[in-house]
PDB file of N, CA, C and O in Angstrom:
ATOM      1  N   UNK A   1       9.190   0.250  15.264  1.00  0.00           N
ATOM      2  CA  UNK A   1      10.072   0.841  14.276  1.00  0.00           C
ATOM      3  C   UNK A   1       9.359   0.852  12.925  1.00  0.00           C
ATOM      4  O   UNK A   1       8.877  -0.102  12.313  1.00  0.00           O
ATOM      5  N   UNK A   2       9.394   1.949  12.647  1.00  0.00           N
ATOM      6  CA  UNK A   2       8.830   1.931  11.114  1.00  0.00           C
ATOM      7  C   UNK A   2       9.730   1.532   9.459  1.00  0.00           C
ATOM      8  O   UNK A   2      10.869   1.963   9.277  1.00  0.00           O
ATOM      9  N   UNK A   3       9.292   1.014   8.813  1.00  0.00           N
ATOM     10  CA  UNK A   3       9.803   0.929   7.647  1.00  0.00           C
ATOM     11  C   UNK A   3       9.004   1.354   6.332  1.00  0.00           C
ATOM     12  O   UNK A   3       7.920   1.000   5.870  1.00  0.00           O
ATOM     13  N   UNK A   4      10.095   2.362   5.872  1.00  0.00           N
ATOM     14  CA  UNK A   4       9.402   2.761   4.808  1.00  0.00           C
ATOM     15  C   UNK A   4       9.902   2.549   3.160  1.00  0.00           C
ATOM     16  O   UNK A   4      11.108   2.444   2.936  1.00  0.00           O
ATOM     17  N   UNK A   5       9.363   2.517   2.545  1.00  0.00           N
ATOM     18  CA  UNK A   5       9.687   2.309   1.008  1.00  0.00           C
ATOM     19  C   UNK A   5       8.554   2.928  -0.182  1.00  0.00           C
ATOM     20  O   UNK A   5       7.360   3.223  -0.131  1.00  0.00           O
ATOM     21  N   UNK A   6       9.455   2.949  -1.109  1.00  0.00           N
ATOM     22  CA  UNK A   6       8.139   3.340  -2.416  1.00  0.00           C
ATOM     23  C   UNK A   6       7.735   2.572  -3.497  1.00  0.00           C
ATOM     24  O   UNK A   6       8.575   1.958  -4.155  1.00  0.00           O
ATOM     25  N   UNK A   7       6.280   2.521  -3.824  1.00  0.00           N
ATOM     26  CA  UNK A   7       5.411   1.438  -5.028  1.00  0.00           C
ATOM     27  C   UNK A   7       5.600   2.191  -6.034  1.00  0.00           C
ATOM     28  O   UNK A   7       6.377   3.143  -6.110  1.00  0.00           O
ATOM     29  N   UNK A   8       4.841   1.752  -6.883  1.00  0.00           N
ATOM     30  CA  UNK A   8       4.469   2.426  -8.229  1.00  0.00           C
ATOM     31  C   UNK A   8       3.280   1.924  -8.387  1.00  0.00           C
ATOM     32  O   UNK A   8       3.080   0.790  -7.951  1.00  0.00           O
ATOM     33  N   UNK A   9       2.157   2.684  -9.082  1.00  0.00           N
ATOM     34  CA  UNK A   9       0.670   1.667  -9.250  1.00  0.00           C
ATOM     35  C   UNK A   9       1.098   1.554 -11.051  1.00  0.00           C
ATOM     36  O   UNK A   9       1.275   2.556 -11.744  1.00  0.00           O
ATOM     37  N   UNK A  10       1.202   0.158 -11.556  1.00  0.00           N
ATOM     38  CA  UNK A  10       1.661   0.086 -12.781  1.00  0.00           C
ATOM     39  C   UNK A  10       0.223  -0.117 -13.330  1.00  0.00           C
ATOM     40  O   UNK A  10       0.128   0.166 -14.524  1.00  0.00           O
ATOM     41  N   UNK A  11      -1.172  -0.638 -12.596  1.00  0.00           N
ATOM     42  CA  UNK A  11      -2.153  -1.271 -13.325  1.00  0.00           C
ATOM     43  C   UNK A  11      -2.700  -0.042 -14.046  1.00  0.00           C
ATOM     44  O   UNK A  11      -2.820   1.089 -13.576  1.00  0.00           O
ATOM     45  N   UNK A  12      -3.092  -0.581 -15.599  1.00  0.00           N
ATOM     46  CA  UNK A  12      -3.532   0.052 -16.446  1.00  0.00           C
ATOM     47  C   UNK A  12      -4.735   1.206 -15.782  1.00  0.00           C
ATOM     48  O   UNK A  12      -5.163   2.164 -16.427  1.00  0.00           O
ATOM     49  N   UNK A  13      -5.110   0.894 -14.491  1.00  0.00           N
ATOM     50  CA  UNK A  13      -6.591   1.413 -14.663  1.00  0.00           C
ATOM     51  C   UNK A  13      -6.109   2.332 -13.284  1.00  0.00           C
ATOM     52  O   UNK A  13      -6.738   3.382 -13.153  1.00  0.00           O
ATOM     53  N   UNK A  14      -5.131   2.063 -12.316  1.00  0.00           N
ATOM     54  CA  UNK A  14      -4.621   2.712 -11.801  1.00  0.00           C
ATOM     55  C   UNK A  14      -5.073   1.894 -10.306  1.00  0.00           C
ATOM     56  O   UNK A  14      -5.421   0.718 -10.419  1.00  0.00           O
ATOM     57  N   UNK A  15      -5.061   2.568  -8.827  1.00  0.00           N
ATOM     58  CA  UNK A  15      -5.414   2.144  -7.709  1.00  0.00           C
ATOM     59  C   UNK A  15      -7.128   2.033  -7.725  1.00  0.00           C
ATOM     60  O   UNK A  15      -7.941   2.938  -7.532  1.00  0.00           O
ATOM     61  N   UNK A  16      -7.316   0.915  -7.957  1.00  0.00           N
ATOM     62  CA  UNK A  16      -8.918   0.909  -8.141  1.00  0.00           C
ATOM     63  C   UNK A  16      -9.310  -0.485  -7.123  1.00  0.00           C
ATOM     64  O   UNK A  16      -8.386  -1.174  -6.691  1.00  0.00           O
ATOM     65  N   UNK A  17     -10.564  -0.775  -6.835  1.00  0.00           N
ATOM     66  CA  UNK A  17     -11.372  -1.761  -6.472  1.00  0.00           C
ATOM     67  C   UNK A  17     -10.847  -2.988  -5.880  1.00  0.00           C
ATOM     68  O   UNK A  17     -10.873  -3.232  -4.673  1.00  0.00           O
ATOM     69  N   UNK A  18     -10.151  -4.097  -7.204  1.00  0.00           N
ATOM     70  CA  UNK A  18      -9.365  -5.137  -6.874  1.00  0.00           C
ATOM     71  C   UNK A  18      -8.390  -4.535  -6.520  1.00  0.00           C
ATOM     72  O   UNK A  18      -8.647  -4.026  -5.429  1.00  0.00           O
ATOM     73  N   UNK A  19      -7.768  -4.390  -6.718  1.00  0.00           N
ATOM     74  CA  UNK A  19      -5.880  -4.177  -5.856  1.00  0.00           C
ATOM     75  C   UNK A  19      -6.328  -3.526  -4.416  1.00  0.00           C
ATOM     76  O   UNK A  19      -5.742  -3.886  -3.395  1.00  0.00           O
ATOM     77  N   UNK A  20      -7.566  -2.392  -4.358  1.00  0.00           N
ATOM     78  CA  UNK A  20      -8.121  -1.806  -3.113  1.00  0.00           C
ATOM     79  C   UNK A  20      -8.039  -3.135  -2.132  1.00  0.00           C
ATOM     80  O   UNK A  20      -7.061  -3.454  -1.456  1.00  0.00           O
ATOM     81  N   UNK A  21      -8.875  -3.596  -2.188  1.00  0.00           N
ATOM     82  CA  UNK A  21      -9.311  -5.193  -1.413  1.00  0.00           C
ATOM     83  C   UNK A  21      -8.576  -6.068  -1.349  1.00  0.00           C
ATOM     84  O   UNK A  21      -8.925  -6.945  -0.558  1.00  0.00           O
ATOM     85  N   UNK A  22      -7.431  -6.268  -1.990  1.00  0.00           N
ATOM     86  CA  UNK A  22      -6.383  -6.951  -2.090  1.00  0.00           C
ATOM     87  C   UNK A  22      -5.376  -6.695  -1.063  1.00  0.00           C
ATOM     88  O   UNK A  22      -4.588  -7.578  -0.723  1.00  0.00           O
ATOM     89  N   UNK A  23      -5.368  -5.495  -0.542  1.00  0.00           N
ATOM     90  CA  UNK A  23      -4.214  -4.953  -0.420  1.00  0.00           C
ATOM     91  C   UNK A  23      -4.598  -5.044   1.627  1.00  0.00           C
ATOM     92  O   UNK A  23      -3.941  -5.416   2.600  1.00  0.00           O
ATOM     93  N   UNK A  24      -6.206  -4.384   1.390  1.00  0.00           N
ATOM     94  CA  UNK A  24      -6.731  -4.309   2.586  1.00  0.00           C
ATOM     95  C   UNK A  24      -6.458  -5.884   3.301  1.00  0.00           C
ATOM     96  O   UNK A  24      -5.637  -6.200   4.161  1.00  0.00           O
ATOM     97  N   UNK A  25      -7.298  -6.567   2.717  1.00  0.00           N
ATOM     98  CA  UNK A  25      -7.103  -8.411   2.885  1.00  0.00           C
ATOM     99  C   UNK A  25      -5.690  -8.743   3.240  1.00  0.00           C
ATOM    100  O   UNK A  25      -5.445  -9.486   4.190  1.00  0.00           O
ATOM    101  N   UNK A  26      -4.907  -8.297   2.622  1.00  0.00           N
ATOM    102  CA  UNK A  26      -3.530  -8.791   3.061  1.00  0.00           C
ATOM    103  C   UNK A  26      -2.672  -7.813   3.933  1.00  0.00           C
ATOM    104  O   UNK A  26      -1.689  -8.247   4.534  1.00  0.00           O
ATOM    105  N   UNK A  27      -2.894  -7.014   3.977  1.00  0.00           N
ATOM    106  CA  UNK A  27      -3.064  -6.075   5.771  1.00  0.00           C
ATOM    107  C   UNK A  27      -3.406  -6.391   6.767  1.00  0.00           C
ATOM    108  O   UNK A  27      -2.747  -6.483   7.803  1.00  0.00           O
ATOM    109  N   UNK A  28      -4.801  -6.661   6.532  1.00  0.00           N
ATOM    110  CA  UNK A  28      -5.360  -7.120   8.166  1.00  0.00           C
ATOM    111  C   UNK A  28      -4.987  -8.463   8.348  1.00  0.00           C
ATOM    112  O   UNK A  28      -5.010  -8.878   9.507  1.00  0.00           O
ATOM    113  N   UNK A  29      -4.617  -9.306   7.365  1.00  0.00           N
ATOM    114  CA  UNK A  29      -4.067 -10.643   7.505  1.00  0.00           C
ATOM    115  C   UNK A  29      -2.805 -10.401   8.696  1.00  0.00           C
ATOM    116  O   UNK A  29      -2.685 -10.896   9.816  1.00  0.00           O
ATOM    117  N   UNK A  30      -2.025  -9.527   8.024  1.00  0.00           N
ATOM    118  CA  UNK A  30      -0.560  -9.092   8.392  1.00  0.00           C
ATOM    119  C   UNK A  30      -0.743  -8.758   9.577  1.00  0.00           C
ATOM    120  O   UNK A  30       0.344  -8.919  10.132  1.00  0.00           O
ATOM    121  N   UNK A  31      -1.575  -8.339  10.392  1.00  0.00           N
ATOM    122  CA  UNK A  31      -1.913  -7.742  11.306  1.00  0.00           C
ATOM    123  C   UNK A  31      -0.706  -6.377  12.119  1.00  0.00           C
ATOM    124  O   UNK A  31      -0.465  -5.952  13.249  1.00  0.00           O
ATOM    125  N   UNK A  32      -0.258  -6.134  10.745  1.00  0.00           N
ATOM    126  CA  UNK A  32       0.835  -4.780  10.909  1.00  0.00           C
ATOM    127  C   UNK A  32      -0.270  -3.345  10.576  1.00  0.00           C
ATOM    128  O   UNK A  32      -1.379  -3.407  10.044  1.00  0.00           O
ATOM    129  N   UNK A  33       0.306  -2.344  10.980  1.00  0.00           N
ATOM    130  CA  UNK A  33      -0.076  -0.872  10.373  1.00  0.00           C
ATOM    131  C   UNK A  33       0.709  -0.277   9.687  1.00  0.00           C
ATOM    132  O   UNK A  33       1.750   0.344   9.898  1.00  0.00           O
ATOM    133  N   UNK A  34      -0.263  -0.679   8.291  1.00  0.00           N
ATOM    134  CA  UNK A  34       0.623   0.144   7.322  1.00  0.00           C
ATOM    135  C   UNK A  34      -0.377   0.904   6.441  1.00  0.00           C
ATOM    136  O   UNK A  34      -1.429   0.509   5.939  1.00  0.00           O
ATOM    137  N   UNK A  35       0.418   2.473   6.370  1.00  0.00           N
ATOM    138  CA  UNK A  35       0.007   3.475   6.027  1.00  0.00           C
ATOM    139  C   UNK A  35       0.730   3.719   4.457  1.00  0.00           C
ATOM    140  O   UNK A  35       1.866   3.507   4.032  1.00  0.00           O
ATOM    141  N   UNK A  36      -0.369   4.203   3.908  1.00  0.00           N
ATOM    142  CA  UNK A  36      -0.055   4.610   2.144  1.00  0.00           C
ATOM    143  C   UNK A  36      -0.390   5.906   1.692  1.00  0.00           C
ATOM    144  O   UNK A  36      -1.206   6.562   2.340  1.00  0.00           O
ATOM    145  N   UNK A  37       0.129   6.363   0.667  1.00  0.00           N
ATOM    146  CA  UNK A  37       0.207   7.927   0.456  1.00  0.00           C
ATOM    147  C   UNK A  37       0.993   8.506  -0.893  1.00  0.00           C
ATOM    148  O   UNK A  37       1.916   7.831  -1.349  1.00  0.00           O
ATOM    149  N   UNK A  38       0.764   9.277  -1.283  1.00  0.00           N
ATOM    150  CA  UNK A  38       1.148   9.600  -2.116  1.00  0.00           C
ATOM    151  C   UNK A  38       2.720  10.588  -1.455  1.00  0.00           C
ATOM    152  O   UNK A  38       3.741  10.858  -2.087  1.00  0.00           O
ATOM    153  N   UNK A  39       2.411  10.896  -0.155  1.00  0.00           N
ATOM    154  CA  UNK A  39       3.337  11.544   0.168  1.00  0.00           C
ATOM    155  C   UNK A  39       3.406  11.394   1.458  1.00  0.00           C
ATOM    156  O   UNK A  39       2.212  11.427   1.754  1.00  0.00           O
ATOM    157  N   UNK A  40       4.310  11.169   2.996  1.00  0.00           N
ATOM    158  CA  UNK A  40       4.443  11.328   4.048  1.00  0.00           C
ATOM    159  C   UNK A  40       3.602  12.160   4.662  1.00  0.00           C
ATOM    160  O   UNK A  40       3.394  12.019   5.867  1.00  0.00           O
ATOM    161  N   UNK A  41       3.096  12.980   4.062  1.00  0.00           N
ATOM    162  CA  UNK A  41       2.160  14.062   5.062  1.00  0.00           C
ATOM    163  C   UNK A  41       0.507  13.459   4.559  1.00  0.00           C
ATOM    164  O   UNK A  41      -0.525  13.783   5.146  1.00  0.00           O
ATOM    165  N   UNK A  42       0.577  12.350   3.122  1.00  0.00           N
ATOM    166  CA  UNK A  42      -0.882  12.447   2.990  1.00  0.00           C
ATOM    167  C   UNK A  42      -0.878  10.648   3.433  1.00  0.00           C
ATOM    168  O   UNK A  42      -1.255   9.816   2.608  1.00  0.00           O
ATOM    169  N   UNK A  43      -0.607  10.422   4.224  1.00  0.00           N
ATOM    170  CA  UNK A  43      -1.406   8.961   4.470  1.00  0.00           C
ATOM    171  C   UNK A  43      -2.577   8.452   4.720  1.00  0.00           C
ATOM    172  O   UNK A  43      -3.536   8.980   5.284  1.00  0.00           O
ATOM    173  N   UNK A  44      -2.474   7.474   4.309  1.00  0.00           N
ATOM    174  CA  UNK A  44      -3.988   6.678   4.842  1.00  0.00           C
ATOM    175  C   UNK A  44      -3.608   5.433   4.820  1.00  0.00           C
ATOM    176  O   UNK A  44      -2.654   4.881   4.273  1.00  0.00           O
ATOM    177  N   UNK A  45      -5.085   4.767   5.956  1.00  0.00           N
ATOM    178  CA  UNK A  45      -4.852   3.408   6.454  1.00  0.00           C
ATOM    179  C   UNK A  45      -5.024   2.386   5.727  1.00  0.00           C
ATOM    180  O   UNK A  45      -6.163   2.014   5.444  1.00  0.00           O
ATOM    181  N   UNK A  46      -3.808   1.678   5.244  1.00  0.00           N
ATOM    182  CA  UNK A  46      -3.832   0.290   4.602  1.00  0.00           C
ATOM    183  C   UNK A  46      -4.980  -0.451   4.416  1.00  0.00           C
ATOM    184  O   UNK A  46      -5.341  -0.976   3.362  1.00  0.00           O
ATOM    185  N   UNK A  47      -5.620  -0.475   5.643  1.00  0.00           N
ATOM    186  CA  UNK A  47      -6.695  -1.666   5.770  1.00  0.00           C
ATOM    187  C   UNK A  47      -8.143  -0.638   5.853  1.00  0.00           C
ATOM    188  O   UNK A  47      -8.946  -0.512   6.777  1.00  0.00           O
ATOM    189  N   UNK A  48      -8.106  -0.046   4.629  1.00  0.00           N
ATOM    190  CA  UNK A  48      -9.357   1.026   4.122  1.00  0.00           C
ATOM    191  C   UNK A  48      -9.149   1.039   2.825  1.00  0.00           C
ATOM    192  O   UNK A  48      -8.166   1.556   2.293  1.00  0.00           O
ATOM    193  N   UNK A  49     -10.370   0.279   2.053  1.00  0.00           N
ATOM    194  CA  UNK A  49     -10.386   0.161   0.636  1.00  0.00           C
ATOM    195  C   UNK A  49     -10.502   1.482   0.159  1.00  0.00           C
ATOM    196  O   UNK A  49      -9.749   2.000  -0.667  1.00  0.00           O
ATOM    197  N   UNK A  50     -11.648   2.108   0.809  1.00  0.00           N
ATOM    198  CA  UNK A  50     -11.954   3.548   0.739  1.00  0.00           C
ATOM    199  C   UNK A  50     -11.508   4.581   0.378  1.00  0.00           C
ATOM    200  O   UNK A  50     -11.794   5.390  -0.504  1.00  0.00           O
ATOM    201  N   UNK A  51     -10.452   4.464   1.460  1.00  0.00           N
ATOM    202  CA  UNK A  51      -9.365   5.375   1.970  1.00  0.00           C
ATOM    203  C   UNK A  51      -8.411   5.153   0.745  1.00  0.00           C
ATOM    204  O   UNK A  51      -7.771   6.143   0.391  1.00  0.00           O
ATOM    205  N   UNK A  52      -8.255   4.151   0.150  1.00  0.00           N
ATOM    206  CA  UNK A  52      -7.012   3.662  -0.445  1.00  0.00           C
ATOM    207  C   UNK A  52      -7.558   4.144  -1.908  1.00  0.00           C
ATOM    208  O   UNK A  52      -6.953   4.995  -2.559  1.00  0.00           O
ATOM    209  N   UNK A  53      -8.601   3.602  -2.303  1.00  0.00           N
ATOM    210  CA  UNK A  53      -9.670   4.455  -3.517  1.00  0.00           C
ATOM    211  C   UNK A  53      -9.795   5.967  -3.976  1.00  0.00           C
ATOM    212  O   UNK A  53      -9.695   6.396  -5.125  1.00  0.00           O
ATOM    213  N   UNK A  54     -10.064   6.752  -2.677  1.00  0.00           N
ATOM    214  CA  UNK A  54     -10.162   8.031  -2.376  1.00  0.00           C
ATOM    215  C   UNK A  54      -8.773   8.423  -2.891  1.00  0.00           C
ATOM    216  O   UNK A  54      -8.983   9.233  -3.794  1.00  0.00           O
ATOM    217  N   UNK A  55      -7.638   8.264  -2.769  1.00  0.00           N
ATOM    218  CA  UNK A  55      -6.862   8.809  -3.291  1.00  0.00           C
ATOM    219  C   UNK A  55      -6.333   9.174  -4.904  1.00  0.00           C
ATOM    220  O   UNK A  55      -5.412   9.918  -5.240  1.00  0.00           O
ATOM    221  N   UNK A  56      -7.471   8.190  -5.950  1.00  0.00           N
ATOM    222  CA  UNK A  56      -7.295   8.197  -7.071  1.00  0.00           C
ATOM    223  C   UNK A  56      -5.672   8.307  -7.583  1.00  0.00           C
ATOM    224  O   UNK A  56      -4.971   9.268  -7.899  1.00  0.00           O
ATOM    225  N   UNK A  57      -5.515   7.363  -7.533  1.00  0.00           N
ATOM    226  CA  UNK A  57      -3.709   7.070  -7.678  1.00  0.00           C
ATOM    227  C   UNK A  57      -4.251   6.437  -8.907  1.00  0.00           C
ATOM    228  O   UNK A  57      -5.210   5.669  -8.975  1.00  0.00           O
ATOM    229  N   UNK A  58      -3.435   6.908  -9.944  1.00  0.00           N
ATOM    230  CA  UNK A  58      -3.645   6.779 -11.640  1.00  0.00           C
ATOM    231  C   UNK A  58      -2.087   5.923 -12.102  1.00  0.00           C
ATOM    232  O   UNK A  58      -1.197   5.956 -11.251  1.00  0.00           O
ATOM    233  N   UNK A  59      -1.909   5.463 -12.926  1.00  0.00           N
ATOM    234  CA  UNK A  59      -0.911   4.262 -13.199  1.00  0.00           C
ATOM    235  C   UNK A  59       0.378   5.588 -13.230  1.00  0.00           C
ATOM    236  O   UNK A  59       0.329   6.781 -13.530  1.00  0.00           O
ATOM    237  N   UNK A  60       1.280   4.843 -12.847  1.00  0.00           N
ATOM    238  CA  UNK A  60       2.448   5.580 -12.846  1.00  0.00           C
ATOM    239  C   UNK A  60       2.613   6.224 -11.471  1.00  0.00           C
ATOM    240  O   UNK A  60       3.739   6.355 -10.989  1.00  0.00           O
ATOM    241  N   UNK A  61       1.592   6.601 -10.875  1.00  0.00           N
ATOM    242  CA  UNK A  61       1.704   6.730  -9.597  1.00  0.00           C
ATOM    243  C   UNK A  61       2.753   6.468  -8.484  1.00  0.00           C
ATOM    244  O   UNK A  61       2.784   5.267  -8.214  1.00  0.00           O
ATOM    245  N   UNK A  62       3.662   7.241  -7.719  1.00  0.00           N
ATOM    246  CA  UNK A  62       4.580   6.492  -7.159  1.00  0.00           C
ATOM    247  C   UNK A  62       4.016   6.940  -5.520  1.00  0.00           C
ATOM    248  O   UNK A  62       3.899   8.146  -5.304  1.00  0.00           O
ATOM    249  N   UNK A  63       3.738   6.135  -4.599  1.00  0.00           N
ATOM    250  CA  UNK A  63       3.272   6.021  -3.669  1.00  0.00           C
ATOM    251  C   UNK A  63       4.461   5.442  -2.457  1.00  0.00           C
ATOM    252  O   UNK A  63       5.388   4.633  -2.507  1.00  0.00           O
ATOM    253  N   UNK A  64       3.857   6.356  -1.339  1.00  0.00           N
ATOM    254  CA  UNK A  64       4.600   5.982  -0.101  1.00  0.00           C
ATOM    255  C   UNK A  64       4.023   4.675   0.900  1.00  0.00           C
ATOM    256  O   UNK A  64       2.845   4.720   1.253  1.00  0.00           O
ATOM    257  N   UNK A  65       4.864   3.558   1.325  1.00  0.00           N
ATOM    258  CA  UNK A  65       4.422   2.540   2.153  1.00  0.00           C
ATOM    259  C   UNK A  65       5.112   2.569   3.447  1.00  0.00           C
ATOM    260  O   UNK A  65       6.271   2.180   3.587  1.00  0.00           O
ATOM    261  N   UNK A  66       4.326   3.072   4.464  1.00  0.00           N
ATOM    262  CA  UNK A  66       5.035   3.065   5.836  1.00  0.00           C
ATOM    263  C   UNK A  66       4.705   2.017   7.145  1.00  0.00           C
ATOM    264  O   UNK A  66       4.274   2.191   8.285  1.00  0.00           O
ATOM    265  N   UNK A  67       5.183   0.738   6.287  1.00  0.00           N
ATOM    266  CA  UNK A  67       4.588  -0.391   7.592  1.00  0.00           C
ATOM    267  C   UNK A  67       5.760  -0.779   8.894  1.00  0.00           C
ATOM    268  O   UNK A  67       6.930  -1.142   8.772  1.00  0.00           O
ATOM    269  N   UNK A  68       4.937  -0.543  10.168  1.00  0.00           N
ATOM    270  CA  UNK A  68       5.299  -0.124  11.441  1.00  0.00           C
ATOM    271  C   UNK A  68       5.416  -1.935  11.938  1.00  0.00           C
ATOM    272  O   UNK A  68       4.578  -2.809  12.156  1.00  0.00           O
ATOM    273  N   UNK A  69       6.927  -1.875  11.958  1.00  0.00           N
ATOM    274  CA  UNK A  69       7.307  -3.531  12.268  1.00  0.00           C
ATOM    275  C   UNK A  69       8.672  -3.755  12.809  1.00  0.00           C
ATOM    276  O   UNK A  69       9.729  -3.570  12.207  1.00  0.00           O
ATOM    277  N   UNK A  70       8.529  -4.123  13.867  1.00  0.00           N
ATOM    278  CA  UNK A  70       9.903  -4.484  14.484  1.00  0.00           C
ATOM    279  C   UNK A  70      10.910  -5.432  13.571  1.00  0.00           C
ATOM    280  O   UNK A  70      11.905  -5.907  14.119  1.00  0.00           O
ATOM    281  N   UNK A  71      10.637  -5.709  12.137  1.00  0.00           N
ATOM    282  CA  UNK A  71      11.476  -7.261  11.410  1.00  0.00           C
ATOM    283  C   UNK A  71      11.105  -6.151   9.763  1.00  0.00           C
ATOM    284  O   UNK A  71      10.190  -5.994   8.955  1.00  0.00           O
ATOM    285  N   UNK A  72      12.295  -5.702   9.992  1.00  0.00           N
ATOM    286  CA  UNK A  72      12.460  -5.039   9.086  1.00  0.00           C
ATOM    287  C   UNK A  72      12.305  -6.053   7.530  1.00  0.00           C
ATOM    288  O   UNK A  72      12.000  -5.477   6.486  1.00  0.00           O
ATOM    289  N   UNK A  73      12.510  -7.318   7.547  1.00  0.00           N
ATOM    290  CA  UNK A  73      12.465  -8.034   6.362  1.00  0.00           C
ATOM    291  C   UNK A  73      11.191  -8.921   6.255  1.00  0.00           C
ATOM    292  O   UNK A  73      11.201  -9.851   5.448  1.00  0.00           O
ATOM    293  N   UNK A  74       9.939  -8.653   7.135  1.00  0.00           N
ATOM    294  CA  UNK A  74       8.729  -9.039   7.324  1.00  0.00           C
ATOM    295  C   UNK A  74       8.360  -7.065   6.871  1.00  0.00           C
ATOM    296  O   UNK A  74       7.475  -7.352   6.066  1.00  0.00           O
ATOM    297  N   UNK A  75       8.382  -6.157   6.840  1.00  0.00           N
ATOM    298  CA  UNK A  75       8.063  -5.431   6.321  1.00  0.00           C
ATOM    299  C   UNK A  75       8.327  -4.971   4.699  1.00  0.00           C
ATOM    300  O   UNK A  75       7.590  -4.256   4.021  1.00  0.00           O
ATOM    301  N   UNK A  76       9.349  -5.477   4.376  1.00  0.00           N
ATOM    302  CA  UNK A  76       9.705  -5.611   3.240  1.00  0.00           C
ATOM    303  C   UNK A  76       9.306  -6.332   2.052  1.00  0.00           C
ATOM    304  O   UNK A  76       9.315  -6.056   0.852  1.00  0.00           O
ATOM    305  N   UNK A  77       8.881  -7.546   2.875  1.00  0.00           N
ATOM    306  CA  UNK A  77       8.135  -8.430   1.963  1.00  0.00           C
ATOM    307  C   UNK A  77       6.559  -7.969   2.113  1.00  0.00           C
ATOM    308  O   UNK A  77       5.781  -8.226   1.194  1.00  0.00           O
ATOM    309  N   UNK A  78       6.153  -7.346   3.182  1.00  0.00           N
ATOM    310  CA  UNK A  78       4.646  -6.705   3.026  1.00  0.00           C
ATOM    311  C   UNK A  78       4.797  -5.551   1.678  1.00  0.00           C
ATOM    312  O   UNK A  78       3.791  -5.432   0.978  1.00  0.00           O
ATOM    313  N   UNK A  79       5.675  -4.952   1.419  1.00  0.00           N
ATOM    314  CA  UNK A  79       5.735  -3.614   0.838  1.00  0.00           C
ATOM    315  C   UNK A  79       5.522  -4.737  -0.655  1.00  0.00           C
ATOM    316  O   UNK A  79       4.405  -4.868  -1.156  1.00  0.00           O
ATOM    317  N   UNK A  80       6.684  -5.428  -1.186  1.00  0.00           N
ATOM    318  CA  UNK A  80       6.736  -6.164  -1.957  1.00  0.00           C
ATOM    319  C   UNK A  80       5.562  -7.079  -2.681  1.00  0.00           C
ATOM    320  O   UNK A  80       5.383  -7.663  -3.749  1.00  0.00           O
ATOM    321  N   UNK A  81       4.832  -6.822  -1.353  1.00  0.00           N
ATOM    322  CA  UNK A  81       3.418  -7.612  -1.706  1.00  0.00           C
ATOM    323  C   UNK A  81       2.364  -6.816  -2.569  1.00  0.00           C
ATOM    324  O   UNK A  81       1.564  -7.087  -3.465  1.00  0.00           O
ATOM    325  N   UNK A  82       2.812  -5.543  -1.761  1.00  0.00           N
ATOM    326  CA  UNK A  82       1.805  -4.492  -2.004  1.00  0.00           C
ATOM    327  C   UNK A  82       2.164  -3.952  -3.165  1.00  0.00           C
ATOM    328  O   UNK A  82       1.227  -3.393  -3.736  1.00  0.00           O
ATOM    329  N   UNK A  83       3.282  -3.917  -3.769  1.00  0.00           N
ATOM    330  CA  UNK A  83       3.899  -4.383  -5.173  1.00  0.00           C
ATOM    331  C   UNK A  83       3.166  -4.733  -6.394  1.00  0.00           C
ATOM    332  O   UNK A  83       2.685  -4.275  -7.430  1.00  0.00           O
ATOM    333  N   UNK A  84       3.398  -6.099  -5.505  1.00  0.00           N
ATOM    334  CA  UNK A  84       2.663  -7.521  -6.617  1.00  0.00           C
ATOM    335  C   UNK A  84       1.130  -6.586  -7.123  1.00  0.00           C
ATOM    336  O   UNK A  84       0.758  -6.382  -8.279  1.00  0.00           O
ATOM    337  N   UNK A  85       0.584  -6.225  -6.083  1.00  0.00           N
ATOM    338  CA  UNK A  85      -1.433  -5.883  -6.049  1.00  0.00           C
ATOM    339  C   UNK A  85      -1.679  -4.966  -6.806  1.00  0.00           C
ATOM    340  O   UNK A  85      -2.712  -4.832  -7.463  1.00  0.00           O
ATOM    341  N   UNK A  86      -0.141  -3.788  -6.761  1.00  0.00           N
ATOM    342  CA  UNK A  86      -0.620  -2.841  -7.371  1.00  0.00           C
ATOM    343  C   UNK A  86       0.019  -3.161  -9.598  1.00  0.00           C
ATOM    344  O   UNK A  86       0.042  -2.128 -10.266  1.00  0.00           O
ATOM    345  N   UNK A  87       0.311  -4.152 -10.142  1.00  0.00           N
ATOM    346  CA  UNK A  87       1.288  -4.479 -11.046  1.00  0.00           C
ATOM    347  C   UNK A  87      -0.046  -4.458 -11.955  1.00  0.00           C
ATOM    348  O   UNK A  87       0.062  -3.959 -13.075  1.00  0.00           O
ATOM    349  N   UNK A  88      -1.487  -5.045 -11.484  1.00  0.00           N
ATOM    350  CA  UNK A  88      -2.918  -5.401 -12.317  1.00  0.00           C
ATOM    351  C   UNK A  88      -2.879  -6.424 -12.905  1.00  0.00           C
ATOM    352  O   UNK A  88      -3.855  -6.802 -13.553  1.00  0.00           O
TER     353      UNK A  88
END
């Protein structure tokens, strides 16, 4: 079952480097799949700094989080996390 929700990238400098690696690190920790995007049709894989970089998400940014988890409140607190990473 998927759960989805929306971030904001508040850090001054926008989706960059640290929060990239941050975010990846605590993904593959999670060992969930969760997909990010600026929009449902443009995702990419959580656990890709790259991927997550490549999108040049600039502060204010409001971004899609679609992590695929049977415990809807273990996905929630992943989204929440992903929150915290993106705040700078």
């Amino acid at each position: 079952m998927a759960y989805q929700a929306e971030v904001e990238v508040l850090d001054p400098i926008g989706l960059h480097a640290r929060p990239a690696g941050q975010i990846v690190k605590f993904v593959k920790e999670a060992g969930l799949d969760v997909k990010i995007g600026p929009s449902e049709t443009e995702l990419v894989a959580g656990n890709s700094a790259l991927r997550l970089m490549a999108m040049k998400a600039s502060t204010g940014s409001k971004l899609v989080v679609i992590v695929d988890s049977v415990d809807d409140a273990q996905a929630a607190a992943v989204v929440a996390q992903i929150q915290e990473f993106l705040k700078g």
